[in-house]
GUMARDREN-525535 format. One record per residue (C-alpha): x, y, z; residue number from 1. Coordinates in Angstrom, 3 decimals, decimal comma, always signed. Example, Ala and Ser with C-alpha at 12.3 -4.5 7.8 and 13.67 -1.06 7.14 Angstrom:
<nodes>
(node (+12,300 -4,500 +7,800) 1);
(node (+13,670 -1,060 +7,140) 2);
</nodes>
This chain:
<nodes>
(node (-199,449 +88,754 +142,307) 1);
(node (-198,776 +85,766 +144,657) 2);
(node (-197,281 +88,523 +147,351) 3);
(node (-201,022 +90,054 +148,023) 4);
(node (-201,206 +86,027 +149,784) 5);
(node (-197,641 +85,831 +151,046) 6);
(node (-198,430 +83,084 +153,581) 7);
(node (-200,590 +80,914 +151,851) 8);
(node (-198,678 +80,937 +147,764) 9);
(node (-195,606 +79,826 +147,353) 10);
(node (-194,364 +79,525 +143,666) 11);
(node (-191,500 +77,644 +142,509) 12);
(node (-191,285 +79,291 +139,290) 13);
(node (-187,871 +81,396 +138,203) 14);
(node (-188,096 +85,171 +139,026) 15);
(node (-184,670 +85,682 +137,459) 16);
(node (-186,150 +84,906 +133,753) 17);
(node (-186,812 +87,729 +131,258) 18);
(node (-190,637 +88,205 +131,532) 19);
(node (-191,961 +88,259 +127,815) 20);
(node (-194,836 +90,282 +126,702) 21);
(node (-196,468 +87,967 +124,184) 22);
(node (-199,551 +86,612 +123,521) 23);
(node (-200,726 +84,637 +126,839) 24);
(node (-201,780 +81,916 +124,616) 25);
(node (-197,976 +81,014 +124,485) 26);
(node (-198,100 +81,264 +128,598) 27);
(node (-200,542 +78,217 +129,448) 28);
(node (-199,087 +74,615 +129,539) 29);
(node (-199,634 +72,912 +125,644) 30);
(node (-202,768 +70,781 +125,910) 31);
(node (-204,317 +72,510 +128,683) 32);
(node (-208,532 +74,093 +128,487) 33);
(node (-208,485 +77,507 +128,837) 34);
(node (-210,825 +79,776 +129,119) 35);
(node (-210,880 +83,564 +128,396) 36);
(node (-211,627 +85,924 +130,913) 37);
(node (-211,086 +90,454 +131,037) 38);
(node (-209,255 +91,943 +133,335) 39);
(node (-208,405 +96,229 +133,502) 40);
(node (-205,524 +96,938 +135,626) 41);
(node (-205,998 +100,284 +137,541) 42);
(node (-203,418 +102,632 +138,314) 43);
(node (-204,843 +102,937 +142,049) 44);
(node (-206,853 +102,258 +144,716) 45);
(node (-210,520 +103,356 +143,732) 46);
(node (-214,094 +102,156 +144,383) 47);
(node (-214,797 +103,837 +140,809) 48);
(node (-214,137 +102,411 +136,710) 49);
(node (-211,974 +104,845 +135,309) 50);
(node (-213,229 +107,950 +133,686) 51);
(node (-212,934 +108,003 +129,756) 52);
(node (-210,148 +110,639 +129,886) 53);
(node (-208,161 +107,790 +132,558) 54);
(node (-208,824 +105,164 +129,939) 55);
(node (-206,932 +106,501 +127,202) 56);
(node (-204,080 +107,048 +130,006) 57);
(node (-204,032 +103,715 +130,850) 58);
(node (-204,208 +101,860 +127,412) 59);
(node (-201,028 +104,190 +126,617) 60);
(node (-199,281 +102,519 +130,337) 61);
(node (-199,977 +99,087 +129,177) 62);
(node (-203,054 +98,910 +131,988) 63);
(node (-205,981 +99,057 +129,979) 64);
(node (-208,614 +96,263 +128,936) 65);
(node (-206,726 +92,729 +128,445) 66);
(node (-208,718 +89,547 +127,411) 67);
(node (-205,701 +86,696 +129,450) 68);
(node (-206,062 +83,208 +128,223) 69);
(node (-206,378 +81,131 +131,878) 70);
(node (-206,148 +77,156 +132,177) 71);
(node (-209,466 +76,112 +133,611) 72);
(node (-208,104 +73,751 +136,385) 73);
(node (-205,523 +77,353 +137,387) 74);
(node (-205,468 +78,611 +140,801) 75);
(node (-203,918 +81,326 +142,526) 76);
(node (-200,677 +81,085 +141,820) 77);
(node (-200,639 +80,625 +138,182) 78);
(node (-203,237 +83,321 +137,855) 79);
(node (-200,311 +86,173 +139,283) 80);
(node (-198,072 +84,942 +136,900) 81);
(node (-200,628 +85,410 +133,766) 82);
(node (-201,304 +88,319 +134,828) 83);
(node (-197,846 +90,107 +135,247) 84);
(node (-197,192 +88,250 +132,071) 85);
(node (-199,573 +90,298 +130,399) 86);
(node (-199,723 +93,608 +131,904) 87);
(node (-196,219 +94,949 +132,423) 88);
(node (-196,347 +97,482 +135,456) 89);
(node (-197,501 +94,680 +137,451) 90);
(node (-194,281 +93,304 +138,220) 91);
(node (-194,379 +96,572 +140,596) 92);
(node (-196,887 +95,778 +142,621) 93);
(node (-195,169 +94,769 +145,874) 94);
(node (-198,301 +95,815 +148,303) 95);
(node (-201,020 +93,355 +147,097) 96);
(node (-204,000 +93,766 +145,039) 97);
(node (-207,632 +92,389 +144,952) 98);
(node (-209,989 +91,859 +142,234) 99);
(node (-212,858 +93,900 +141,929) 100);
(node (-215,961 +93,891 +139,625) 101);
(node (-218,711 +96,656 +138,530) 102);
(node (-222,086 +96,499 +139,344) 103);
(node (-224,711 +97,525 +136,763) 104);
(node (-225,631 +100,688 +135,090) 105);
(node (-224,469 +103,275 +132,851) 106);
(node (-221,751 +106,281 +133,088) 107);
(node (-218,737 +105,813 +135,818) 108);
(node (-219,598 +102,129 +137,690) 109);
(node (-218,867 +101,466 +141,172) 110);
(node (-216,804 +98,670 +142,013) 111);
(node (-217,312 +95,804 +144,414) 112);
(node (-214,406 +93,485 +145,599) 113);
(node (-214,233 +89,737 +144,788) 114);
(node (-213,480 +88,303 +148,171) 115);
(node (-210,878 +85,318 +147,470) 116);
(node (-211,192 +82,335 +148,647) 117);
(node (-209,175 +80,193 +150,932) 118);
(node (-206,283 +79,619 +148,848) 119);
(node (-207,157 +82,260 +147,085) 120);
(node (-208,397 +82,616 +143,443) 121);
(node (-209,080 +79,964 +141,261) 122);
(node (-209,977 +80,562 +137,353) 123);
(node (-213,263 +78,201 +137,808) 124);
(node (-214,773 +80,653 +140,568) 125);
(node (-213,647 +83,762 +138,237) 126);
(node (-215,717 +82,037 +135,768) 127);
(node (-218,419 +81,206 +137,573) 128);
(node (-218,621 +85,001 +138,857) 129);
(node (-218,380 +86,257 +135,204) 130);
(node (-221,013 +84,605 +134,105) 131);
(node (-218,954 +82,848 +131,725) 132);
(node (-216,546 +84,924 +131,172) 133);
(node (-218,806 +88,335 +129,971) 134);
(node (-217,877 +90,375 +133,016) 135);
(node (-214,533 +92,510 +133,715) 136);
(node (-212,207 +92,038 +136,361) 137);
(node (-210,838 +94,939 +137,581) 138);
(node (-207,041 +94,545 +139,220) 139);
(node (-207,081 +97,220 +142,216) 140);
(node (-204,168 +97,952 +143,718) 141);
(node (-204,450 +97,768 +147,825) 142);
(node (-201,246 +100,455 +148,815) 143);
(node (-199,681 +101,500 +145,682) 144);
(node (-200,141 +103,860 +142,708) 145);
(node (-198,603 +102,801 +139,357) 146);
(node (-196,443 +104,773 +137,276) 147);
(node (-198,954 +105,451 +134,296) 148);
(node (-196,232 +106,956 +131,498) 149);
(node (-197,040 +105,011 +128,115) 150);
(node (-194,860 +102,251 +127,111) 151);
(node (-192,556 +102,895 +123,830) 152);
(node (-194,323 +102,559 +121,018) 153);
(node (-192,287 +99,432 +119,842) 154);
(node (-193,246 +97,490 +123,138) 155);
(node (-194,250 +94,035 +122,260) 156);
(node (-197,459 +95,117 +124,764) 157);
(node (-198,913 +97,091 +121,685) 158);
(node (-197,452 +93,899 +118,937) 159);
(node (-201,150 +93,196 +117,727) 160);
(node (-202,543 +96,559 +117,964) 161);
(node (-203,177 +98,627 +114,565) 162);
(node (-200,875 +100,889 +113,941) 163);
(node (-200,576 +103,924 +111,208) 164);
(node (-197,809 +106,414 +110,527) 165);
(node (-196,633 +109,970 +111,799) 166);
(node (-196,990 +112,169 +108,758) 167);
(node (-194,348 +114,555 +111,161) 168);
(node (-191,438 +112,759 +111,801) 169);
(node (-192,366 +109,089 +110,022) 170);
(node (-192,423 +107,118 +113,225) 171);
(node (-195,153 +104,018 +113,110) 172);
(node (-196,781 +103,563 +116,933) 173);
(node (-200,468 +102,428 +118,337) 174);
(node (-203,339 +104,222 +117,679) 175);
(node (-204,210 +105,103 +121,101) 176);
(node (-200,631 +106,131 +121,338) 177);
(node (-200,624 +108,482 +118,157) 178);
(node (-203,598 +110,123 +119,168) 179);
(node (-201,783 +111,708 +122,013) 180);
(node (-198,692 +111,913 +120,189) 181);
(node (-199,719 +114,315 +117,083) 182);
(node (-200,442 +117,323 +119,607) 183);
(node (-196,906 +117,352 +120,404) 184);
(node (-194,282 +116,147 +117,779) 185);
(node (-192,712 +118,434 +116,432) 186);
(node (-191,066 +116,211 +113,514) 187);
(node (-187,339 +115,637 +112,897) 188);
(node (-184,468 +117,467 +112,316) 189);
(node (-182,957 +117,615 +108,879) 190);
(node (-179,459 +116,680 +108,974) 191);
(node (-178,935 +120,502 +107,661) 192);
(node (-179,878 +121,611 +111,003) 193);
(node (-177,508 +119,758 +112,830) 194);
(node (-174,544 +119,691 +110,918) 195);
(node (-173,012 +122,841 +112,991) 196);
(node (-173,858 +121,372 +116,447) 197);
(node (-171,153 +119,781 +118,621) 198);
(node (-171,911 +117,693 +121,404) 199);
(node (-170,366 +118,447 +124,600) 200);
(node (-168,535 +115,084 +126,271) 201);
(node (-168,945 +116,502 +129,765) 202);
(node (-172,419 +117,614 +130,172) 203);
(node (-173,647 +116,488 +126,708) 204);
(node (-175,373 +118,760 +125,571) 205);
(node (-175,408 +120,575 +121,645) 206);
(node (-173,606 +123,278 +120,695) 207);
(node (-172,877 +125,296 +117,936) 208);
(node (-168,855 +124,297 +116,777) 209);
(node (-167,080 +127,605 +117,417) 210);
(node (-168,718 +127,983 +121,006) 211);
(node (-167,601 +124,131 +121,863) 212);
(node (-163,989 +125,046 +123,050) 213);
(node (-165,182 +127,707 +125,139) 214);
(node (-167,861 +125,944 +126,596) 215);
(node (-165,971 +122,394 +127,639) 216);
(node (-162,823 +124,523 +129,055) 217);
(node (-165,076 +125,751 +132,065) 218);
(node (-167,790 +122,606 +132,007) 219);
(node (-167,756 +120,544 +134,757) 220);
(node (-165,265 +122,777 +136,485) 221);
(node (-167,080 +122,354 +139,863) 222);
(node (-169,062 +119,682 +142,366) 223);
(node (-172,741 +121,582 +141,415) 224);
(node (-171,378 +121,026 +137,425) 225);
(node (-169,880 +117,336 +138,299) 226);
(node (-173,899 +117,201 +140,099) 227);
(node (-175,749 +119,052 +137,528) 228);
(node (-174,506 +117,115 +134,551) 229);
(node (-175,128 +114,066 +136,193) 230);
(node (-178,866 +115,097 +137,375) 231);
(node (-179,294 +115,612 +133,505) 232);
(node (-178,745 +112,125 +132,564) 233);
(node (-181,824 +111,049 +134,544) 234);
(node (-184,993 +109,880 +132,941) 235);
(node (-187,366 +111,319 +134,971) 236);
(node (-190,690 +109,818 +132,623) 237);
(node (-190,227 +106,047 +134,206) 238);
(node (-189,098 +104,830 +137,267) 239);
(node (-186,518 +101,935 +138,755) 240);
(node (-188,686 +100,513 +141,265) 241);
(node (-186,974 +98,086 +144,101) 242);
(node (-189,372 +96,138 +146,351) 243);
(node (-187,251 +94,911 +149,323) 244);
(node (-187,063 +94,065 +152,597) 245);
(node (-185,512 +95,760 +155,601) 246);
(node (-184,040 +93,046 +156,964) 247);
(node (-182,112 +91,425 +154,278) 248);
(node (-180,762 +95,052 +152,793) 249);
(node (-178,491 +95,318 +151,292) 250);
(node (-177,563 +91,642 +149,533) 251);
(node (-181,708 +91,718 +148,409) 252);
(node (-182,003 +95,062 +147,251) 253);
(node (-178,676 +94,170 +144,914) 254);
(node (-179,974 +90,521 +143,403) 255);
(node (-183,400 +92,638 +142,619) 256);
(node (-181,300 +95,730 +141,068) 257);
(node (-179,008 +92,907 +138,890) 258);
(node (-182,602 +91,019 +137,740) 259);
(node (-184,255 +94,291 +136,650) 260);
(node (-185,538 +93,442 +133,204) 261);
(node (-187,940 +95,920 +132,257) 262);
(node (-186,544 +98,599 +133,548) 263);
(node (-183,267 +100,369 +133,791) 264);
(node (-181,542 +102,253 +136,560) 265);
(node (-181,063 +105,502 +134,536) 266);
(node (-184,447 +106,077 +135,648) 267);
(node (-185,828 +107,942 +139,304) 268);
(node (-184,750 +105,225 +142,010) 269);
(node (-188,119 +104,205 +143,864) 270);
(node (-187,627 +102,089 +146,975) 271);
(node (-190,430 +99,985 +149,007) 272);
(node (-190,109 +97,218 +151,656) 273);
(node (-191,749 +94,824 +151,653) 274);
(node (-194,927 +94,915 +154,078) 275);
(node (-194,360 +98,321 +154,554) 276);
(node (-196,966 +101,124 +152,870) 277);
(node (-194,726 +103,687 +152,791) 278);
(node (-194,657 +105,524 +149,952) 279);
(node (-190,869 +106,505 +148,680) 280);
(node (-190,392 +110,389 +149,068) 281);
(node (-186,594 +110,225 +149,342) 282);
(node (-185,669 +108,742 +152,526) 283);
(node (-186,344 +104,751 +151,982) 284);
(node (-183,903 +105,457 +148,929) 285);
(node (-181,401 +106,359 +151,126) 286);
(node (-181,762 +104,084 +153,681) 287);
(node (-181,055 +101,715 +150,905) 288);
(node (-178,170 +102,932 +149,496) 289);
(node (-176,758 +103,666 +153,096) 290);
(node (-175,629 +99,798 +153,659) 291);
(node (-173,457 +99,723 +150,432) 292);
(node (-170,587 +101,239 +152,632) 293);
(node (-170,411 +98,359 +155,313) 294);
(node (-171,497 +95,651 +153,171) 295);
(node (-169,150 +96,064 +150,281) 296);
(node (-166,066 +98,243 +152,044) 297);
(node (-163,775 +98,492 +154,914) 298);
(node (-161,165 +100,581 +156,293) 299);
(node (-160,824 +103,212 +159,558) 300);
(node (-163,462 +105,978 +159,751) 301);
(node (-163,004 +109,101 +158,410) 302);
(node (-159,458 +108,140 +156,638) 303);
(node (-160,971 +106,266 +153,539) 304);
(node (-161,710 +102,834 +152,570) 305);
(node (-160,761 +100,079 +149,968) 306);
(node (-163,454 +97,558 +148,759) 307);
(node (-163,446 +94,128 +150,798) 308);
(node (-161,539 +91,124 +149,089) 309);
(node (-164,329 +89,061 +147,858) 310);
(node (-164,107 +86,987 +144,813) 311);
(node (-167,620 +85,705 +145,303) 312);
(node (-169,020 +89,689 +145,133) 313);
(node (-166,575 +90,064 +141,808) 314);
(node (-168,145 +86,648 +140,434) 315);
(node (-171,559 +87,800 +141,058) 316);
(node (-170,708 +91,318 +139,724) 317);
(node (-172,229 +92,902 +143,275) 318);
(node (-169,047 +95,382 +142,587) 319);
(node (-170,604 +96,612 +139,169) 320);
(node (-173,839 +96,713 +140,522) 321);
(node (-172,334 +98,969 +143,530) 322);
(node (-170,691 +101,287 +140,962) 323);
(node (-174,078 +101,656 +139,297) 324);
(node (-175,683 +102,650 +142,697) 325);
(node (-172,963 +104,777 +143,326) 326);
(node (-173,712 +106,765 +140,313) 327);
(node (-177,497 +106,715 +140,771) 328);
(node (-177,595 +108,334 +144,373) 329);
(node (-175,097 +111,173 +143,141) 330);
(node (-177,267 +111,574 +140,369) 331);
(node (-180,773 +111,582 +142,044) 332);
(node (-179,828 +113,450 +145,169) 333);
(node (-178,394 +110,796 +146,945) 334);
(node (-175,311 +110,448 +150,157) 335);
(node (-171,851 +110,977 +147,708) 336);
(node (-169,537 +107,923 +148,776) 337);
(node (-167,101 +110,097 +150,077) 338);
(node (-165,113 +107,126 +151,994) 339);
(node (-162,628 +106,038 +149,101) 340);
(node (-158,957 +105,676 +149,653) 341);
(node (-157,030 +108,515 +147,569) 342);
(node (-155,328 +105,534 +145,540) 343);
(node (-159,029 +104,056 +144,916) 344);
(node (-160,490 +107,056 +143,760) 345);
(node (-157,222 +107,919 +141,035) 346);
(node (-157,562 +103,904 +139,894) 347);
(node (-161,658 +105,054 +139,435) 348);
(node (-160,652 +108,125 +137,347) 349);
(node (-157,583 +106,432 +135,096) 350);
(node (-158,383 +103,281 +135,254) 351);
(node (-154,442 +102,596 +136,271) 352);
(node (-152,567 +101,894 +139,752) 353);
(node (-149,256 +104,571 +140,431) 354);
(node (-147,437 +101,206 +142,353) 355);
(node (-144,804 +104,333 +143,594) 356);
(node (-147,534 +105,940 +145,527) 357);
(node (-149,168 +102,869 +147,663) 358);
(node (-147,649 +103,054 +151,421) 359);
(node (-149,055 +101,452 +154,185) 360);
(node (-152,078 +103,712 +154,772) 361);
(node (-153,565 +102,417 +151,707) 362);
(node (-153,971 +99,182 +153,539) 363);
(node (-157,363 +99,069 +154,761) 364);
(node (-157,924 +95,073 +155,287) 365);
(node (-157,337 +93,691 +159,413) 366);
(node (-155,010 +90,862 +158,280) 367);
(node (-152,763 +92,463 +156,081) 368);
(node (-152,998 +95,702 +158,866) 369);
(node (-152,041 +93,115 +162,038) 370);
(node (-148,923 +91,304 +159,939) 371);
(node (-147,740 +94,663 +159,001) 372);
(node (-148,111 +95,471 +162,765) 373);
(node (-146,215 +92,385 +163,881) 374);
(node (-143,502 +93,285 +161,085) 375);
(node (-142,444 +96,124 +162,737) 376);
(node (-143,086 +94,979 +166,423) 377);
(node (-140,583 +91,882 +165,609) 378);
(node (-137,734 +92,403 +168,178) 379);
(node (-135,415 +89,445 +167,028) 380);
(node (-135,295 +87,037 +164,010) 381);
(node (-136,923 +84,338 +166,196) 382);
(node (-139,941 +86,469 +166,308) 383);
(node (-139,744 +87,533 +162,978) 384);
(node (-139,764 +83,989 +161,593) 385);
(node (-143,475 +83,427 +163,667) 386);
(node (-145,066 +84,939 +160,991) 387);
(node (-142,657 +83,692 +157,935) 388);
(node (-145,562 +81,915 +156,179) 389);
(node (-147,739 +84,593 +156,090) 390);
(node (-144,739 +86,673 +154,556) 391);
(node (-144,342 +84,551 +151,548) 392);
(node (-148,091 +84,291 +150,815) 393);
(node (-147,982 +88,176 +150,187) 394);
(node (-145,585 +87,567 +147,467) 395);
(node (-142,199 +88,347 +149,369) 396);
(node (-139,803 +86,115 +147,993) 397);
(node (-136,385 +87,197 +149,045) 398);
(node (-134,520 +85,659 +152,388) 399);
(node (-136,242 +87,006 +155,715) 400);
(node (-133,911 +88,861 +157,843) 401);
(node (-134,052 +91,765 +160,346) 402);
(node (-132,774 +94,373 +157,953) 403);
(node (-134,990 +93,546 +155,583) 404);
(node (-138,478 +94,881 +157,192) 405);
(node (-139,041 +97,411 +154,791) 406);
(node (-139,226 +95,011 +151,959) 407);
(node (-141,219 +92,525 +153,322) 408);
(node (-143,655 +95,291 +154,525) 409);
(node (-143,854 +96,949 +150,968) 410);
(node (-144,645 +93,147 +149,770) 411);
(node (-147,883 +92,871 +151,946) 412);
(node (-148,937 +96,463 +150,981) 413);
(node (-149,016 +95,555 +147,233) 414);
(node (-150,092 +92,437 +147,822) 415);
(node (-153,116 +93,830 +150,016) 416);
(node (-153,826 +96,218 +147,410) 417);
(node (-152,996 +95,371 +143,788) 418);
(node (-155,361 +92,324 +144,974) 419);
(node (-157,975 +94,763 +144,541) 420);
(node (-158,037 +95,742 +141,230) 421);
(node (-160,765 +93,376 +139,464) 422);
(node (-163,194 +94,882 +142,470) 423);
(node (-161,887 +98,663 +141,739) 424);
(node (-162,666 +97,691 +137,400) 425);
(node (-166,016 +96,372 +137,847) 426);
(node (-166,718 +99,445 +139,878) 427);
(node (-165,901 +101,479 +137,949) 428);
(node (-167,742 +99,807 +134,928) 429);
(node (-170,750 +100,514 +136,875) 430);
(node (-170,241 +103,669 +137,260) 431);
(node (-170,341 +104,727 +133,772) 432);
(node (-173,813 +104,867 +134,352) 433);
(node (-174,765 +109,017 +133,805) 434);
(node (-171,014 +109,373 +132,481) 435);
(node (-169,906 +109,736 +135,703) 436);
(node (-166,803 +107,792 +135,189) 437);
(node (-165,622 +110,534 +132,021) 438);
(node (-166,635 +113,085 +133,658) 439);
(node (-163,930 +111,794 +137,045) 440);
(node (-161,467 +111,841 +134,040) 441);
(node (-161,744 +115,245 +132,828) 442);
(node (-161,817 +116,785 +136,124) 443);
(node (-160,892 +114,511 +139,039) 444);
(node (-160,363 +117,499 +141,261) 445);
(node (-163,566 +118,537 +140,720) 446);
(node (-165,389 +114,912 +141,633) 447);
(node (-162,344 +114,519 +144,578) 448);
(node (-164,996 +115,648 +147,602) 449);
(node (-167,358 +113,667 +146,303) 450);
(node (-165,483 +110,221 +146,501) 451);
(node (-162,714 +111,160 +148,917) 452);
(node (-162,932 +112,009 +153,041) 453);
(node (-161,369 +115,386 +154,451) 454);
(node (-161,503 +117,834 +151,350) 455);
(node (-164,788 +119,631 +152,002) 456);
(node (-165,675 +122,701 +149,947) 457);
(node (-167,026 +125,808 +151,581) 458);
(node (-170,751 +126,865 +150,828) 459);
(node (-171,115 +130,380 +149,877) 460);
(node (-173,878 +132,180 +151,511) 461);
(node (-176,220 +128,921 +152,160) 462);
(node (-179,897 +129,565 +151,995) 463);
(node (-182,927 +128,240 +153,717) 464);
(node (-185,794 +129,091 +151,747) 465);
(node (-188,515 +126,915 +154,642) 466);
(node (-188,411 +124,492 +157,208) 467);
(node (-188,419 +121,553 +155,313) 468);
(node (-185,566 +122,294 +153,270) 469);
(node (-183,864 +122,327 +156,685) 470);
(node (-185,167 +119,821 +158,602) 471);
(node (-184,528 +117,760 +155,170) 472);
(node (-180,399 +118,742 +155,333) 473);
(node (-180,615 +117,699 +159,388) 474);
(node (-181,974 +114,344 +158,378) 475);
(node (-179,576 +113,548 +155,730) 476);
(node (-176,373 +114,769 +158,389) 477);
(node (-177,500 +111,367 +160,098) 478);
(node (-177,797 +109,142 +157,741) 479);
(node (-175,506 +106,412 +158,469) 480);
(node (-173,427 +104,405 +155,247) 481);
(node (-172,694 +106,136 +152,424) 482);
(node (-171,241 +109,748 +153,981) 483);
(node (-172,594 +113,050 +152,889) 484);
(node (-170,703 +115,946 +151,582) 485);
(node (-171,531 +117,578 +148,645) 486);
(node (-175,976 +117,170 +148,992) 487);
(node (-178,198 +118,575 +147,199) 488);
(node (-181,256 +120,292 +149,541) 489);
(node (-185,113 +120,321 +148,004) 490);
(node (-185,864 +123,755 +148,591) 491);
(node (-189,261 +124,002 +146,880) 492);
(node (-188,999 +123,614 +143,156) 493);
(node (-185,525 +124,701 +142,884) 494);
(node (-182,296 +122,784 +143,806) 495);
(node (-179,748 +124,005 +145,528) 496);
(node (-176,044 +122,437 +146,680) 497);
(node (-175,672 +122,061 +150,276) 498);
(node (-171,851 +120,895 +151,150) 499);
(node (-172,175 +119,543 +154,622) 500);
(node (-168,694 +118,267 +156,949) 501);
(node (-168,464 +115,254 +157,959) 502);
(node (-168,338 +114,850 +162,279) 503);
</nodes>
C-alpha cells in the first residue's frame, strides 16, 4: 500500500468506507484505458515463487494469482488501492511491501525486486517491465507474515470462480477450496441427532437434556470458569489485526478497532505500530489495551473508578468500543479491568442503578468531589451561598440552608452519577462480546475480582513450570492501565490461572 512510501503518498481517499471485493473493473474511473497486468501476493518475505503445495495455500487465503485491471495514466497511489481492493489480507500490511519479479527458468524461480521509482510506481513502468503485461508481479511483504487461513467459501473473493457441491454435507464452495475440504468434512448432523442436546447459556456448550441442570448449577461457578468460557468464544483460525501508532494510543487504536470491516474482534487480537517490526507475541497487545483505563476513566487509585463524563466518547460510541476491548483482553489473556466502582460493576451485571446504595464514595469526578468538599467545609450560610449556583445545576431544588447539607450533598452524588448511565449501557453493550455480559448475570460474584479492586482470590499451590512462564507473570505485575488480578500465565502449551494482588 501507500504506507511502504509514507513520506512521499498521500491519498485523500476515505479509509472509513467498506472495502468491496468485486471485480476491479468496477474500481477504475468510467472512461479511463486500462491495462491488465498479474500480480501473486505472498504470505512473506522470500527471494523464492512459492512451492506448488504454498500455492494451493494461498489461492484458499485470497493471495494467489490475480489479473487487476490498472488505468494506464495510474501511479502509486492508486495502484495500493487496486491492489487491497483486490486481494483482501492486504489491508494488513502495515510494514511496506515491494514488488518483485522472477527471472527465467523452470521449477521454484528466484525473485528479483522492482526498484520503484521516485514517486514510486507507476502502471506505465509496470508495463513496460512486463513486457506488456505477460510477466507476474509478485507483492513481497518487507516485515510481516500474513495470516494464510482460507477465506469462507461465500467470500465475494471466490464470486467468479467455479464452484461444485459437497456430496457430505451439501455445502457449494471453490474448487481449490473443496479440494482441501473433502479430507475433512465430516457431513451434517441429522436433526435426530440433536434433538436430545441442550445448550448450555453459560459456557455454551451441548449437552444431553437430563445432564443440563446439573451441569449449569456448578458452570461458571469460578474466575478460571468466568475465564475459560470466555477463552472458548475465541476464533482462533483468523485474526483482528490493529496497525497503530505509539504515540496517538489509545484514541487511534479505537477509530481503527470501530472501522474494522473485514474482520471482527471475536478473533486473536494482533497489535503493530506503526514503523515498528515487532512482531505481536502478547505484550504490544497489552500495551494497547493498558491506556483504556486513563483515557476513558477516572477516580482514586486502588478504590475504583467511574467512566469520565463525555458525551462526545458516547456519540462516537468509544464507550461500546471500550466494552468490546474489555471483553477481548479477558478473553485472550489480557489485564482484567479490575478498577470499577462496586455500583458500576452491579449497573454492568443488571443493567439497573440501586439509587439507595450511591453515597459519596461513588463519586469519582474532581468537580462534583471539590463542591461536595466545600458543602461540608461551609461554616455559615454566607459561605454556603458561594457555591449556590453550582448547587442547583446538580438538580437540588429545595431552599439552601445550613441544615440542609445532607440533601444538597445527596443531590450532587446522583447527579454525578446517574449522569453516567448512557456511558455504563454502551459499555456494557460492548461487552456482550464472548457473552461476557450473561455470564456477569448469572454469577456476578464470580466475575466481582475481575471488574472490582480489593477482592483478590487466593491461588492454590501456584506452579512454575520454566522461566518464561515467570518472567512472563513479572512483566504483566507492571503493566500500567488496565490492573491485573485474575491472569492467565503461558506455561508451555497449557494454561494456567495466576491471581496476582494489586501493590
Amino acid at each position: 500500500s501507500h504506507r511502504s512510501f509514507p513520506g512521499h503518498f498521500k491519498s485523500n481517499l476515505s479509509r472509513g468506507k467498506k472495502r468491496c471485493f468485486t471485480s476491479t473493473k468496477q474500481l477504475v474511473k468510467a472512461g479511463s484505458k486500462t491495462t491488465g497486468l498479474s500480480f501473486y501476493l505472498l504470505s512473506k518475505n522470500t527471494s523464492y515463487t512459492p512451492l506448488p503445495a504454498e500455492e494451493l495455500e494461498l489461492l484458499q487465503a485470497g493471495m494467489g494469482r490475480q489479473t487487476v485491471s490498472l488505468p494506464e495514466d495510474g501511479d502509486h497511489a492508486e495502484i495500493s488501492r487496486l491492489l487491497e481492493e483486490t486481494f483482501p489480507k492486504m489491508e494488513y500490511l502495515c510494514g511496506g511491501w515491494l514488488l518483485h519479479k522472477a527471472t527465467g527458468g523452470s521449477g521454484r524461480l528466484k525473485l528479483t525486486v522492482i526498484p520503484p521509482e521516485t514517486e514510486g510506481y507507476s502502471v506505465k513502468t509496470l508495463k513496460a517491465v512486463s513486457g506488456g503485461g505477460k510477466s507476474t508481479f509478485y507483492i513481497v511483504p518487507l516485515q510481516e507474515t500474513l495470516d494464510t487461513s482460507p477465506l469462507p467459501p461465500d467470500s465475494q473473493h471466490f464470486s467468479k470462480m467455479p464452484k461444485k457441491l459437497c456430496y457430505q454435507c451439501n455445502e457449494v464452495m471453490p474448487l481449490q477450496m473443496l479440494a482441501v475440504h473433502i479430507n475433512t468434512c465430516k457431513g451434517k448432523f441429522s436433526p435426530d441427532e440433536t434433538d436430545d442436546e441442550v445448550i448450555c447459556p453459560i459456557c455454551t456448550k451441548d449437552f444431553p437434556e437430563d445432564e443440563i441442570t446439573v451441569h449449569a448449577s456448578l458452570c461458571g461457578d469460578s474466575v478460571e470458569d468466568v475465564l475459560r468460557c470466555l477463552e472458548q468464544q475465541v476464533d482462533t483460525t483468523t485474526e483482528f489485526k490493529l496497525c497503530v501508532d505509539r504515540e496517538d494510543l489509545p484514541d487511534r487504536g479505537i477509530l481503527q478497532w470501530q472501522r474494522k470491516k473485514s474482520a471482527s474482534p471475536t478473533s486473536v487480537l494482533r497489535v503493530v505500530f506503526i514503523g515498528e517490526a515487532g512482531v505481536d507475541t502478547g505484550a504490544l497487545r497489552k500495551e494497547f489495551l493498558s491506556g483504556i483505563e486513563s483515557r476513558f476513566f477516572e477516580g482514586p487509585e486502588n478504590k475504583g473508578k467511574n467512566p469520565k463524563y463525555s458525551l462526545t466518547d458516547l456519540d462516537n460510541e468509544n464507550f461500546r468500543t471500550v466494552g468490546e476491548i474489555i471483553a477481548v483482553s479477558l478473553a485472550q489473556g489480557g489485564p482484567s479491568p479490575a478498577f470499577f466502582k462496586e455500583w458500576c460493576y452491579n449497573f454492568l451485571c443488571s443493567g439497573e442503578v440501586d439509587f439507595s446504595c450511591l453515597s459519596k464514595e461513588d463519586v469519582a469526578d474532581v468537580e462534583s468531589s471539590l463542591l461536595i468538599s466545600k458543602v461540608e467545609d461551609a461554616a455559615d450560610m454566607q459561605s454556603l451561598m458561594l457555591w449556590a449556583d453550582e448547587i442547583v445545576t446538580c438538580g437540588y431544588t429545595n431552599q439552601i440552608k445550613m441544615d440542609s447539607k445532607e440533601s444538597m450533598i445527596r443531590a450532587i452524588v446522583l447527579h454525578s452519577t446517574t449522569r453516567l448511565i448512557p456511558m455504563l449501557q454502551q459499555l456494557r453493550k460492548g461487552m456482550e462480546l464472548y457473552g461476557l455480559v450473561n455470564l456477569m448475570a448469572v454469577n456476578p460474584e464470580a466475575c466481582h475480582s475481575l471488574f472490582v479492586p480489593g477482592k483478590i482470590l487466593k491461588q492454590r499451590n501456584p506452579v512454575f513450570e520454566n522461566k518464561r512462564a515467570l518472567t512472563f507473570t513479572s512483566i504483566l505485575s507492571v503493566t500500567v492501565g488496565l490492573t491485573p488480578v485474575a491472569r492467565i500465565v503461558y506455561t508451555g502449551h497449557d494454561r494456567k490461572i495466576l491471581n496476582v494482588p494489586r501493590d
